[in-house]
C-alpha positions in Angstrom: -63.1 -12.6 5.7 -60.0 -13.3 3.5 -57.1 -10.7 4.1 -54.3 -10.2 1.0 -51.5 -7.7 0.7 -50.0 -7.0 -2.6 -47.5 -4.1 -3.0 -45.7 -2.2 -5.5 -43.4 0.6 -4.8 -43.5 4.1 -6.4 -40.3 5.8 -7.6 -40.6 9.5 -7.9 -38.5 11.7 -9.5 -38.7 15.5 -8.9 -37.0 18.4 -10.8 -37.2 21.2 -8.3 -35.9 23.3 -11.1 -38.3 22.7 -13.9 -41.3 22.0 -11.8 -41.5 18.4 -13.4 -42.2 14.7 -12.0 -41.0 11.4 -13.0 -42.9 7.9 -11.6 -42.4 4.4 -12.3 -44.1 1.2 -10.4 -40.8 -1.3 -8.8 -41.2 -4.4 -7.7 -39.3 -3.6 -4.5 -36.9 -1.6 -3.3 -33.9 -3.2 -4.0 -31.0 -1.9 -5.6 -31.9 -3.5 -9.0 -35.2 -2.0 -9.0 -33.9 1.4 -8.1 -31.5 1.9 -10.9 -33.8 0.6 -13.3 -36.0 3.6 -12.2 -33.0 5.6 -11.9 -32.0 5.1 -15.4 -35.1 6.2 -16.8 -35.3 9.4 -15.1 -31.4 9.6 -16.7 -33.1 9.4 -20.0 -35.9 11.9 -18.7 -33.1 14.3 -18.1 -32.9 14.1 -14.4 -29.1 14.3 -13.4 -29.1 14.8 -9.6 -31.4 13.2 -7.0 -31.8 14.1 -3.3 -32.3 10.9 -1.1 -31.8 9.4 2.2 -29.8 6.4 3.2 -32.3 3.7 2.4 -30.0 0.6 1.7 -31.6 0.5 -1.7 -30.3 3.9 -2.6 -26.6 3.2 -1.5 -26.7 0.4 -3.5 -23.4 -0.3 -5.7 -25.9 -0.8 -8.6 -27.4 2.4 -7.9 -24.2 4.2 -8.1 -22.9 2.4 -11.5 -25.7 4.9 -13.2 -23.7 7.8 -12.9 -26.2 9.9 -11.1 -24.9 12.4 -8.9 -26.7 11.6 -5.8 -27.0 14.0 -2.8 -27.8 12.4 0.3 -30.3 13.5 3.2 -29.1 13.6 7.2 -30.4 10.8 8.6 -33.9 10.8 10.2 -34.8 14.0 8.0 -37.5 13.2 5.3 -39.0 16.4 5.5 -35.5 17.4 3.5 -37.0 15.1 0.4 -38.4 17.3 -2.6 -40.3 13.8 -3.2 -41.4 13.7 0.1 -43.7 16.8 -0.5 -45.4 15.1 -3.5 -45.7 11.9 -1.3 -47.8 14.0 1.1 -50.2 15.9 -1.7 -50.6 12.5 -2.8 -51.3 10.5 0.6 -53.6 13.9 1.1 -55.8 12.5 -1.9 -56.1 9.1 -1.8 -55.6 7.8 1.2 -58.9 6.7 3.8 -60.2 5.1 0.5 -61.4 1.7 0.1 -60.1 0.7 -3.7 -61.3 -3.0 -5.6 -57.4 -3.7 -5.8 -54.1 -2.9 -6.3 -54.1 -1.6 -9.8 -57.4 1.1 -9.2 -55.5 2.7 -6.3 -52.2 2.9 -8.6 -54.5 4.8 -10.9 -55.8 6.8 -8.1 -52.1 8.0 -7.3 -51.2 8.3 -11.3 -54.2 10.6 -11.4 -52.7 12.9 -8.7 -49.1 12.4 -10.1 -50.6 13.6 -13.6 -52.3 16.5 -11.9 -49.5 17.6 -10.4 -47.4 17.4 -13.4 -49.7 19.6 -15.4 -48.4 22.2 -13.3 -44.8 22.5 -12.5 -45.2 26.0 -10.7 -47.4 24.0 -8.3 -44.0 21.6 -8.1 -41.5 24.1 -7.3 -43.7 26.0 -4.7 -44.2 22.4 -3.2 -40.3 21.1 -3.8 -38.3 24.6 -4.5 -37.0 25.9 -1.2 -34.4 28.1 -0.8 -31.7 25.9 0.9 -32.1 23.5 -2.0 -31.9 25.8 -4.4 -28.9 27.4 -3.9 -27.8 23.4 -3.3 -28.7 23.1 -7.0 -27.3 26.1 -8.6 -23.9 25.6 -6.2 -23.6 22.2 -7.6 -24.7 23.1 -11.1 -21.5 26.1 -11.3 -19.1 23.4 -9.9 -20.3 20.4 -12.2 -19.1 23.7 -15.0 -15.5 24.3 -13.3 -15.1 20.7 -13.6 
């Protein structure tokens, strides 16, 4: 019997608003990584992302990008609009024995890609009402500015 772990991290993107995803494989979850991922959701049009404190997303890198971040309470994932996708996605392909790394990737792309064919299915799964109002609050003050 030979045991090997490989890993690769997703980074998801979710616009609650337009019912749309954003992915990209990092190598880790360093700062680095993370605002490489961060940037290209910038040029995806994603402005604002809800997180929690995860080193990696308090990173000074991270910040540099200009994102306007809005951070979680601790110990609250259930708060994450990603967090939701995470769990349709664990739902499908998880308890599945996979040949490597890469066919389980495409597993989880297929579900991302799925999911992204239908952004009402998003927002039902991402769009509650506290965040929201969150959104459209920050979005009339980001215009006062």
């Amino acid at each position: 019997m030979q045991i090997d772990y490989e890993r690769t991290y997703l980074a998801l993107g979710v616009d609650v608003l337009g019912g749309r995803l954003k992915w990209c494989w990092i190598e880790s979850m360093k700062g680095e990584d993370i605002a490489r991922a961060v940037r290209r959701w910038q040029e995806g049009g994603i402005e604002v992302v809800v997180w929690d404190g995860a080193r990696g997303h308090k990173a000074q890198v991270v910040r540099e990008t200009g994102l306007t971040l809005i951070g979680q309470p601790p110990y609250s994932p259930q708060l994450n609009p990603a967090e939701r996708v995470f769990e349709e996605v664990r739902r499908r392909v998880e308890g599945q024995v996979y040949p490597d790394l890469e066919a389980k990737k495409r597993a989880v792309e297929e579900v991302l890609e799925e999911l992204a064919a239908y952004p009402e299915k998003v927002r039902r799964l991402t769009g509650w009402k506290w965040i929201l109002q969150a959104f459209h609050s920050l979005s009339r003050n980001m215009a006062l500015s």
